[in-house]
Steps between C-alpha positions, in 0.01 A plus 500: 500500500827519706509633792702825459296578189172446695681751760562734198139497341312561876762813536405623171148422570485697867694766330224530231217483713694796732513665148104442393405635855704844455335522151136472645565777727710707306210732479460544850842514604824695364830366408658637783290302757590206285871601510507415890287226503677323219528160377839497671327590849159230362762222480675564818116484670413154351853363596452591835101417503610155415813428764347657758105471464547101404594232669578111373250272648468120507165312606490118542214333399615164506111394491427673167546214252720607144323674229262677795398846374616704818403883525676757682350766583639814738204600721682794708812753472739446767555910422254725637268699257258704645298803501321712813172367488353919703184509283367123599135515502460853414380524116176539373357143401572114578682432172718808516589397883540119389730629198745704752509216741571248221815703471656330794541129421448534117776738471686600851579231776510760783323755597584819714253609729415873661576488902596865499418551882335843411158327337557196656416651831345864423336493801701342815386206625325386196668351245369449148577111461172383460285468168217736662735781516470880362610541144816700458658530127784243422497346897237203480469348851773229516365168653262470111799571302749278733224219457487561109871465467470183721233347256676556189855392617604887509811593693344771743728758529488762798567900461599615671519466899648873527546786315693798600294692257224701733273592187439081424633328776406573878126592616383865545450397869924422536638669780747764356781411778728287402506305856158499540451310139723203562236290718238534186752347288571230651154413556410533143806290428374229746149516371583446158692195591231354730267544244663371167741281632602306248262577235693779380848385411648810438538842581631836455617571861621879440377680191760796351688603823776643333372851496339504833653848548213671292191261579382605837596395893558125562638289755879537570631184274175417360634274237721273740237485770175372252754282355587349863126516580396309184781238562374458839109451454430357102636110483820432400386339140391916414708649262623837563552793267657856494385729218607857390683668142413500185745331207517842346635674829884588532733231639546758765154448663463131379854424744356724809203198459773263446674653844142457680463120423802418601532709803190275590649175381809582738230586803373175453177578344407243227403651183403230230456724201630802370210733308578690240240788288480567126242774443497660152204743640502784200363443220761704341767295603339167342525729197840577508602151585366401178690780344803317620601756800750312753283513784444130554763311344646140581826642624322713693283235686757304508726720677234568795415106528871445554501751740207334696633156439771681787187420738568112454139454506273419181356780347099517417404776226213579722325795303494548122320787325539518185291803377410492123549830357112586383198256503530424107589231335826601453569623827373154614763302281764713653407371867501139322822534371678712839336224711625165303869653481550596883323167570688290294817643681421453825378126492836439346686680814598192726409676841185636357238294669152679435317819308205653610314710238350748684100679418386199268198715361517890348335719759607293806757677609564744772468834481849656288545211321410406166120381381582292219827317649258168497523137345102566416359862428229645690218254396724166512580449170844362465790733407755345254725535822285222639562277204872570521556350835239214496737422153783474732415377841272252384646411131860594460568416821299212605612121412248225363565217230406173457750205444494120491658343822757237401621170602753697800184632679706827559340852357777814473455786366590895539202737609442813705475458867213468642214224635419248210254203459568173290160369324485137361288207435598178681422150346164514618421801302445668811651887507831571758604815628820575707614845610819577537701825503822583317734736710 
Protein backbone atom coordinates (compact mmCIF):
# COMPACT_ATOMS: atom_id res chain seq x y z
CA UNK A 1 0.00 0.00 0.00
CA UNK A 2 1.45 3.49 -0.81
CA UNK A 3 2.12 5.63 1.49
CA UNK A 4 -0.48 8.44 1.07
CA UNK A 5 -3.18 5.78 0.74
CA UNK A 6 -1.99 4.09 4.00
CA UNK A 7 -2.25 7.89 5.37
CA UNK A 8 -5.83 7.96 3.89
CA UNK A 9 -7.18 4.52 5.29
CA UNK A 10 -5.67 5.30 9.19
CA UNK A 11 -7.65 8.87 8.81
CA UNK A 12 -10.68 7.13 7.80
CA UNK A 13 -10.07 4.54 10.33
CA UNK A 14 -9.51 7.18 13.51
CA UNK A 15 -12.40 9.00 12.10
CA UNK A 16 -14.56 5.80 12.35
CA UNK A 17 -13.50 4.71 15.55
CA UNK A 18 -14.28 8.67 16.82
CA UNK A 19 -17.65 7.80 15.10
CA UNK A 20 -18.28 4.11 16.86
CA UNK A 21 -17.39 5.81 20.28
CA UNK A 22 -20.16 8.70 19.89
CA UNK A 23 -22.59 5.87 18.84
CA UNK A 24 -21.95 3.81 22.11
CA UNK A 25 -22.75 6.71 24.15
CA UNK A 26 -25.30 8.27 22.27
CA UNK A 27 -27.62 7.14 24.94
CA UNK A 28 -25.96 8.79 27.62
CA UNK A 29 -25.06 11.86 26.03
CA UNK A 30 -27.03 14.48 23.70
CA UNK A 31 -26.10 15.79 20.39
CA UNK A 32 -25.35 18.99 21.65
CA UNK A 33 -22.50 17.80 23.97
CA UNK A 34 -21.31 16.00 20.90
CA UNK A 35 -21.62 19.24 18.84
CA UNK A 36 -18.63 20.81 20.98
CA UNK A 37 -16.67 17.98 21.42
CA UNK A 38 -16.70 17.04 17.76
CA UNK A 39 -14.67 15.04 15.54
CA UNK A 40 -13.23 18.33 14.34
CA UNK A 41 -12.11 19.23 18.07
CA UNK A 42 -11.17 14.78 18.49
CA UNK A 43 -8.75 15.28 15.56
CA UNK A 44 -7.19 18.44 16.66
CA UNK A 45 -6.52 16.40 20.27
CA UNK A 46 -4.73 13.39 18.62
CA UNK A 47 -2.65 15.79 16.36
CA UNK A 48 -1.47 17.53 19.16
CA UNK A 49 -1.25 14.25 21.56
CA UNK A 50 1.13 12.99 19.00
CA UNK A 51 3.63 16.24 18.31
CA UNK A 52 3.71 17.14 21.58
CA UNK A 53 3.26 13.94 23.90
CA UNK A 54 5.95 11.93 21.49
CA UNK A 55 9.20 12.18 20.95
CA UNK A 56 11.66 10.29 18.18
CA UNK A 57 14.05 8.12 19.96
CA UNK A 58 17.09 6.13 18.82
CA UNK A 59 18.82 3.32 21.06
CA UNK A 60 22.11 1.65 19.98
CA UNK A 61 22.52 -1.73 20.64
CA UNK A 62 25.37 -2.44 18.67
CA UNK A 63 25.71 -5.83 20.84
CA UNK A 64 22.28 -7.18 19.83
CA UNK A 65 23.16 -9.43 16.88
CA UNK A 66 20.47 -9.09 13.52
CA UNK A 67 17.28 -10.89 13.62
CA UNK A 68 17.31 -10.33 17.76
CA UNK A 69 13.68 -10.07 18.93
CA UNK A 70 14.06 -6.67 20.93
CA UNK A 71 11.02 -5.46 23.16
CA UNK A 72 10.25 -2.05 24.09
CA UNK A 73 8.43 -1.49 26.62
CA UNK A 74 7.48 2.19 28.36
CA UNK A 75 7.62 1.60 32.14
CA UNK A 76 6.71 5.34 33.34
CA UNK A 77 4.90 8.68 31.99
CA UNK A 78 7.18 11.49 31.89
CA UNK A 79 3.51 13.44 32.53
CA UNK A 80 2.22 13.38 35.90
CA UNK A 81 -1.07 11.43 36.64
CA UNK A 82 -2.14 11.35 39.96
CA UNK A 83 -4.80 11.31 42.44
CA UNK A 84 -4.87 12.55 46.44
CA UNK A 85 -4.27 9.47 48.07
CA UNK A 86 -6.60 11.39 51.91
CA UNK A 87 -8.32 8.05 52.69
CA UNK A 88 -4.89 5.79 52.82
CA UNK A 89 -5.44 3.21 55.35
CA UNK A 90 -8.80 4.16 56.38
CA UNK A 91 -11.41 1.50 54.82
CA UNK A 92 -12.85 -1.31 56.33
CA UNK A 93 -10.74 -4.53 55.34
CA UNK A 94 -7.11 -5.44 53.93
CA UNK A 95 -8.28 -6.06 50.34
CA UNK A 96 -10.38 -2.93 50.12
CA UNK A 97 -7.20 -0.88 51.59
CA UNK A 98 -4.76 -2.94 49.20
CA UNK A 99 -7.29 -2.15 46.20
CA UNK A 100 -7.15 1.85 46.92
CA UNK A 101 -3.45 1.77 47.35
CA UNK A 102 -2.99 -0.28 44.15
CA UNK A 103 -4.41 2.84 42.59
CA UNK A 104 -1.14 4.63 42.79
CA UNK A 105 1.42 2.78 40.65
CA UNK A 106 -1.17 0.67 38.67
CA UNK A 107 -2.91 3.66 37.50
CA UNK A 108 -1.43 7.23 38.87
CA UNK A 109 2.44 7.90 39.10
CA UNK A 110 2.03 10.60 41.81
CA UNK A 111 0.36 10.99 44.57
CA UNK A 112 -0.84 14.17 46.55
CA UNK A 113 -0.66 14.01 50.08
CA UNK A 114 -2.80 15.95 53.06
CA UNK A 115 -0.25 18.44 55.08
CA UNK A 116 -3.06 20.86 55.78
CA UNK A 117 -1.32 22.40 58.96
CA UNK A 118 -4.78 22.37 60.77
CA UNK A 119 -4.77 18.25 61.39
CA UNK A 120 -1.35 18.00 60.88
CA UNK A 121 -0.71 19.74 64.13
CA UNK A 122 -4.25 19.95 66.02
CA UNK A 123 -2.63 20.21 69.03
CA UNK A 124 0.73 22.49 69.11
CA UNK A 125 3.68 20.89 69.58
CA UNK A 126 2.59 17.56 68.40
CA UNK A 127 2.49 16.83 65.08
CA UNK A 128 0.67 13.89 63.53
CA UNK A 129 3.64 12.42 61.32
CA UNK A 130 3.95 9.27 62.84
CA UNK A 131 2.00 5.91 62.04
CA UNK A 132 0.72 5.76 65.86
CA UNK A 133 -1.15 8.89 65.42
CA UNK A 134 -5.04 9.78 66.14
CA UNK A 135 -7.33 9.01 63.28
CA UNK A 136 -8.80 12.05 61.62
CA UNK A 137 -11.04 11.51 58.27
CA UNK A 138 -9.11 11.98 54.91
CA UNK A 139 -5.55 13.19 56.91
CA UNK A 140 -3.60 9.76 57.45
CA UNK A 141 -0.35 10.57 59.34
CA UNK A 142 2.24 11.36 56.60
CA UNK A 143 5.63 9.56 57.27
CA UNK A 144 3.30 5.76 56.27
CA UNK A 145 1.92 7.29 53.25
CA UNK A 146 5.37 9.21 52.25
CA UNK A 147 7.03 5.66 52.79
CA UNK A 148 4.23 3.91 50.60
CA UNK A 149 4.76 6.30 47.76
CA UNK A 150 8.56 5.67 48.20
CA UNK A 151 8.03 1.79 47.88
CA UNK A 152 5.96 1.80 44.91
CA UNK A 153 7.94 4.46 42.87
CA UNK A 154 5.02 7.09 43.66
CA UNK A 155 5.78 10.76 43.14
CA UNK A 156 4.85 12.10 46.74
CA UNK A 157 3.23 15.13 46.35
CA UNK A 158 2.88 17.75 49.30
CA UNK A 159 -0.47 19.93 50.08
CA UNK A 160 -0.27 22.05 50.94
CA UNK A 161 2.37 23.99 53.24
CA UNK A 162 -0.28 26.98 53.79
CA UNK A 163 -3.60 27.75 53.36
CA UNK A 164 -5.17 31.06 53.80
CA UNK A 165 -8.38 29.25 54.34
CA UNK A 166 -8.94 29.35 58.43
CA UNK A 167 -11.79 26.58 58.30
CA UNK A 168 -8.96 23.78 56.67
CA UNK A 169 -5.80 25.30 56.91
CA UNK A 170 -4.28 26.83 60.23
CA UNK A 171 -4.78 25.11 63.83
CA UNK A 172 -7.57 26.21 66.26
CA UNK A 173 -4.64 27.18 68.58
CA UNK A 174 -3.29 30.08 65.66
CA UNK A 175 -2.84 33.27 67.15
CA UNK A 176 -5.50 35.61 65.54
CA UNK A 177 -2.81 38.61 65.09
CA UNK A 178 -1.41 38.79 62.14
CA UNK A 179 2.25 39.67 63.66
CA UNK A 180 2.08 37.37 66.22
CA UNK A 181 1.42 34.33 63.53
CA UNK A 182 4.42 34.86 61.34
CA UNK A 183 7.07 33.02 63.73
CA UNK A 184 4.64 29.72 63.61
CA UNK A 185 4.92 29.78 59.99
CA UNK A 186 8.06 29.77 59.48
CA UNK A 187 8.66 27.11 61.85
CA UNK A 188 6.20 24.84 60.29
CA UNK A 189 7.82 25.72 56.99
CA UNK A 190 11.28 24.75 58.41
CA UNK A 191 9.97 21.62 60.00
CA UNK A 192 8.49 20.28 57.06
CA UNK A 193 11.70 20.69 55.23
CA UNK A 194 13.89 19.18 57.97
CA UNK A 195 11.76 16.42 58.07
CA UNK A 196 11.03 15.36 54.36
CA UNK A 197 13.84 16.73 52.77
CA UNK A 198 14.04 15.31 49.75
CA UNK A 199 11.58 12.63 49.94
CA UNK A 200 8.87 14.75 48.91
CA UNK A 201 9.69 16.31 45.57
CA UNK A 202 7.01 18.55 45.32
CA UNK A 203 4.81 20.84 46.85
CA UNK A 204 2.01 23.16 46.92
CA UNK A 205 3.71 26.14 48.70
CA UNK A 206 0.46 28.51 48.90
CA UNK A 207 -2.94 26.93 48.42
CA UNK A 208 -5.87 29.50 46.81
CA UNK A 209 -4.57 32.95 48.00
CA UNK A 210 -6.37 34.81 45.59
CA UNK A 211 -9.36 35.52 47.73
CA UNK A 212 -7.62 36.01 50.96
CA UNK A 213 -9.94 39.01 51.52
CA UNK A 214 -12.88 36.69 52.76
CA UNK A 215 -10.87 33.70 54.47
CA UNK A 216 -9.87 35.01 57.80
CA UNK A 217 -6.60 37.15 59.28
CA UNK A 218 -3.16 36.11 57.90
CA UNK A 219 0.19 37.39 57.82
CA UNK A 220 0.75 40.67 55.85
CA UNK A 221 2.11 39.01 52.35
CA UNK A 222 1.56 35.55 53.34
CA UNK A 223 1.98 34.17 49.92
CA UNK A 224 5.47 35.89 49.13
CA UNK A 225 6.87 35.24 52.57
CA UNK A 226 6.04 31.04 52.70
CA UNK A 227 7.24 31.14 49.26
CA UNK A 228 10.68 32.86 50.43
CA UNK A 229 10.58 30.60 53.52
CA UNK A 230 10.13 27.38 51.50
CA UNK A 231 12.93 28.50 49.03
CA UNK A 232 15.10 29.05 51.90
CA UNK A 233 14.76 25.74 54.06
CA UNK A 234 13.47 22.59 51.45
CA UNK A 235 16.66 21.65 48.99
CA UNK A 236 17.00 23.17 45.93
CA UNK A 237 16.03 19.80 43.81
CA UNK A 238 12.07 20.55 45.53
CA UNK A 239 9.73 21.58 43.16
CA UNK A 240 7.55 24.39 43.98
CA UNK A 241 3.89 25.00 43.21
CA UNK A 242 1.19 27.79 43.44
CA UNK A 243 -2.43 26.64 43.25
CA UNK A 244 -5.81 28.56 43.15
CA UNK A 245 -9.03 28.92 40.24
CA UNK A 246 -10.99 26.73 38.82
CA UNK A 247 -11.06 26.27 34.67
CA UNK A 248 -14.69 27.25 34.83
CA UNK A 249 -13.98 30.69 36.68
CA UNK A 250 -14.05 34.06 34.62
CA UNK A 251 -10.79 35.18 32.94
CA UNK A 252 -11.24 38.04 35.28
CA UNK A 253 -10.29 36.08 38.46
CA UNK A 254 -8.09 33.47 36.57
CA UNK A 255 -5.62 36.89 35.46
CA UNK A 256 -5.77 38.43 39.24
CA UNK A 257 -3.95 34.64 39.86
CA UNK A 258 -2.04 35.24 36.81
CA UNK A 259 -1.04 38.94 38.40
CA UNK A 260 -0.06 37.01 41.80
CA UNK A 261 2.48 34.57 40.15
CA UNK A 262 4.09 36.88 38.47
CA UNK A 263 4.24 39.60 40.96
CA UNK A 264 6.20 36.72 42.79
CA UNK A 265 8.27 35.69 39.82
CA UNK A 266 9.38 39.50 39.58
CA UNK A 267 10.15 39.44 43.65
CA UNK A 268 12.33 36.74 43.00
CA UNK A 269 10.40 33.98 44.46
CA UNK A 270 10.74 30.74 42.40
CA UNK A 271 7.56 29.18 41.57
CA UNK A 272 8.01 25.86 39.50
CA UNK A 273 4.41 25.11 38.72
CA UNK A 274 1.38 26.84 38.12
CA UNK A 275 -1.96 24.89 39.72
CA UNK A 276 -4.91 25.06 38.22
CA UNK A 277 -8.77 23.48 39.68
CA UNK A 278 -11.53 21.80 37.68
CA UNK A 279 -14.37 20.94 40.06
CA UNK A 280 -17.70 19.95 38.45
CA UNK A 281 -19.17 19.63 42.23
CA UNK A 282 -23.20 19.50 41.35
CA UNK A 283 -24.56 16.85 40.27
CA UNK A 284 -26.81 18.93 38.25
CA UNK A 285 -24.24 20.41 36.35
CA UNK A 286 -22.71 16.89 35.20
CA UNK A 287 -26.29 16.65 33.93
CA UNK A 288 -26.45 19.53 31.97
CA UNK A 289 -23.04 19.05 30.55
CA UNK A 290 -24.30 16.01 29.02
CA UNK A 291 -27.23 17.95 27.78
CA UNK A 292 -24.70 19.88 25.83
CA UNK A 293 -24.86 23.31 28.01
CA UNK A 294 -21.57 25.50 27.26
CA UNK A 295 -20.27 25.39 30.58
CA UNK A 296 -17.05 23.50 29.94
CA UNK A 297 -16.14 23.75 26.46
CA UNK A 298 -12.62 23.52 24.67
CA UNK A 299 -12.63 27.18 23.79
CA UNK A 300 -13.42 27.84 27.02
CA UNK A 301 -10.46 25.93 28.68
CA UNK A 302 -8.54 26.91 26.28
CA UNK A 303 -8.98 30.48 26.71
CA UNK A 304 -8.12 30.32 30.64
CA UNK A 305 -4.90 27.98 29.93
CA UNK A 306 -3.70 30.69 27.57
CA UNK A 307 -4.29 33.07 30.04
CA UNK A 308 -2.16 31.12 32.65
CA UNK A 309 0.39 30.16 30.09
CA UNK A 310 0.95 34.41 30.77
CA UNK A 311 2.62 32.94 34.11
CA UNK A 312 5.53 31.37 31.91
CA UNK A 313 5.51 28.54 34.22
CA UNK A 314 4.00 24.92 33.41
CA UNK A 315 0.69 24.44 34.43
CA UNK A 316 -0.41 21.19 36.66
CA UNK A 317 -4.34 20.44 36.58
CA UNK A 318 -4.01 19.82 40.23
CA UNK A 319 -7.74 18.96 41.23
CA UNK A 320 -10.35 17.27 39.04
CA UNK A 321 -13.89 16.45 40.18
CA UNK A 322 -15.85 15.26 37.97
CA UNK A 323 -19.24 14.56 39.72
CA UNK A 324 -21.50 11.99 37.88
CA UNK A 325 -24.92 13.21 37.86
CA UNK A 326 -26.76 10.20 40.03
CA UNK A 327 -25.15 6.86 41.19
CA UNK A 328 -26.82 4.78 38.19
CA UNK A 329 -25.54 3.34 35.55
CA UNK A 330 -26.23 5.96 33.42
CA UNK A 331 -25.21 8.67 35.50
CA UNK A 332 -21.92 6.67 35.81
CA UNK A 333 -21.31 6.56 31.90
CA UNK A 334 -21.80 10.25 31.89
CA UNK A 335 -18.72 10.79 34.39
CA UNK A 336 -16.87 8.21 31.91
CA UNK A 337 -17.52 10.07 29.04
CA UNK A 338 -17.01 14.05 30.79
CA UNK A 339 -13.76 12.60 32.23
CA UNK A 340 -12.09 10.95 28.89
CA UNK A 341 -12.98 14.27 26.85
CA UNK A 342 -11.44 16.99 29.32
CA UNK A 343 -8.58 14.46 29.72
CA UNK A 344 -7.89 13.83 26.36
CA UNK A 345 -7.59 17.71 25.92
CA UNK A 346 -5.39 18.52 28.35
CA UNK A 347 -2.59 15.83 27.74
CA UNK A 348 -2.61 17.22 24.27
CA UNK A 349 -1.98 20.98 25.68
CA UNK A 350 1.93 21.36 25.33
CA UNK A 351 2.42 23.21 28.78
CA UNK A 352 0.12 20.86 30.49
CA UNK A 353 2.44 18.80 32.58
CA UNK A 354 0.21 16.79 35.16
CA UNK A 355 -3.68 16.02 36.35
CA UNK A 356 -4.62 15.13 39.60
CA UNK A 357 -8.06 13.47 39.96
CA UNK A 358 -9.14 14.46 43.06
CA UNK A 359 -11.53 11.99 45.89
CA UNK A 360 -10.63 8.58 44.07
CA UNK A 361 -13.52 6.71 46.01
CA UNK A 362 -17.52 7.92 46.36
CA UNK A 363 -17.94 9.03 49.94
CA UNK A 364 -14.36 10.35 50.41
CA UNK A 365 -14.83 13.60 50.03
CA UNK A 366 -15.10 16.56 52.24
CA UNK A 367 -17.93 17.82 53.57
CA UNK A 368 -20.01 20.05 50.44
CA UNK A 369 -18.69 18.13 47.92
CA UNK A 370 -20.01 15.38 46.04
CA UNK A 371 -20.22 11.45 47.40
CA UNK A 372 -20.10 9.67 44.28
CA UNK A 373 -17.37 11.94 42.36
CA UNK A 374 -15.02 8.59 42.74
CA UNK A 375 -13.00 6.27 40.25
CA UNK A 376 -14.49 3.26 42.64
CA UNK A 377 -17.99 3.59 44.46
CA UNK A 378 -18.36 3.24 48.05
CA UNK A 379 -17.34 -0.50 48.37
CA UNK A 380 -14.32 -0.38 45.71
CA UNK A 381 -15.76 -1.67 42.86
CA UNK A 382 -14.45 0.02 39.81
CA UNK A 383 -16.52 2.77 38.12
CA UNK A 384 -16.42 2.68 34.25
CA UNK A 385 -14.54 6.08 34.93
CA UNK A 386 -11.75 3.88 36.24
CA UNK A 387 -11.63 1.82 33.11
CA UNK A 388 -11.63 4.96 31.00
CA UNK A 389 -8.39 6.32 32.20
CA UNK A 390 -6.43 3.05 32.88
CA UNK A 391 -7.57 2.69 28.77
CA UNK A 392 -5.66 5.78 28.26
CA UNK A 393 -2.77 6.26 30.55
CA UNK A 394 -1.74 2.85 30.43
CA UNK A 395 -3.02 1.68 26.76
CA UNK A 396 -3.58 4.56 24.43
CA UNK A 397 -0.94 6.24 25.71
CA UNK A 398 1.74 3.93 26.67
CA UNK A 399 4.39 2.52 23.95
CA UNK A 400 5.49 -1.30 23.76
CA UNK A 401 6.24 -3.49 20.55
CA UNK A 402 8.49 -5.94 19.70
CA UNK A 403 10.81 -5.79 16.56
CA UNK A 404 13.80 -7.67 15.14
CA UNK A 405 17.14 -5.67 15.55
CA UNK A 406 18.96 -5.52 12.22
CA UNK A 407 22.35 -5.70 10.83
CA UNK A 408 22.84 -1.44 11.78
CA UNK A 409 22.46 -2.23 15.54
CA UNK A 410 20.43 1.11 15.74
CA UNK A 411 16.59 0.90 17.20
CA UNK A 412 14.24 4.27 16.32
CA UNK A 413 11.12 4.63 16.83
CA UNK A 414 8.29 7.34 17.94
CA UNK A 415 6.68 6.83 21.51
CA UNK A 416 5.31 8.90 24.37
CA UNK A 417 7.78 10.34 26.74
CA UNK A 418 8.53 8.79 29.46
CA UNK A 419 11.19 6.07 31.23
CA UNK A 420 11.40 2.85 28.99
CA UNK A 421 13.24 -0.55 29.28
CA UNK A 422 14.70 -2.64 26.28
CA UNK A 423 14.31 -6.61 26.95
CA UNK A 424 16.38 -9.12 24.82
CA UNK A 425 18.09 -12.37 24.75
CA UNK A 426 21.84 -12.28 24.06
CA UNK A 427 23.65 -15.26 22.30
CA UNK A 428 23.82 -17.07 25.37
CA UNK A 429 20.16 -17.20 25.75
CA UNK A 430 20.58 -15.27 28.74
CA UNK A 431 17.71 -12.30 29.19
CA UNK A 432 19.05 -8.28 28.88
CA UNK A 433 17.41 -5.40 30.16
CA UNK A 434 18.41 -1.69 29.61
CA UNK A 435 16.42 1.32 30.82
CA UNK A 436 16.41 4.19 29.19
CA UNK A 437 14.07 7.21 29.06
CA UNK A 438 12.71 9.05 26.02
CA UNK A 439 12.34 12.91 26.66
Amino acid sequence: MRRESLQSFLLILGLSCINFAFAQNEDVMSDAYYKIWNQEVQAKIDKNIDQFRKSDATLELKQVKKGTLVKIEQLNHSFLFGGNIFLFGQFKTVEQNKRYENTFGDLFNTATIAFYWKTLEPQQGKPRYEAESSYIFRRPPTDPVVSFCESKGVLPKGHAIIYGMRRWGQPDWMPEDRKAMEPFFEKHIQELANRYGERVKLWDVVNEPVDQANRGAMPDDYTYKTFKWAMQYFPSSVKFNINDIDIKCELPYVRRYVEIARNMIDRGIRIDNVGAQMHIFDPKEASMIAKGSAILTPEKINNVIDCLREVGRPIHVSEVTVCAPDSTAVGKKIQSVIARNLYRYWFSDPDITGITWWNVVDGGAAPGEPSFSGLYDKDLNRKPVYDTLDQLINHEWKTTFTTKMDKSGVLSFRGFKGHYQATWKDKKGKIQTLEFDVK
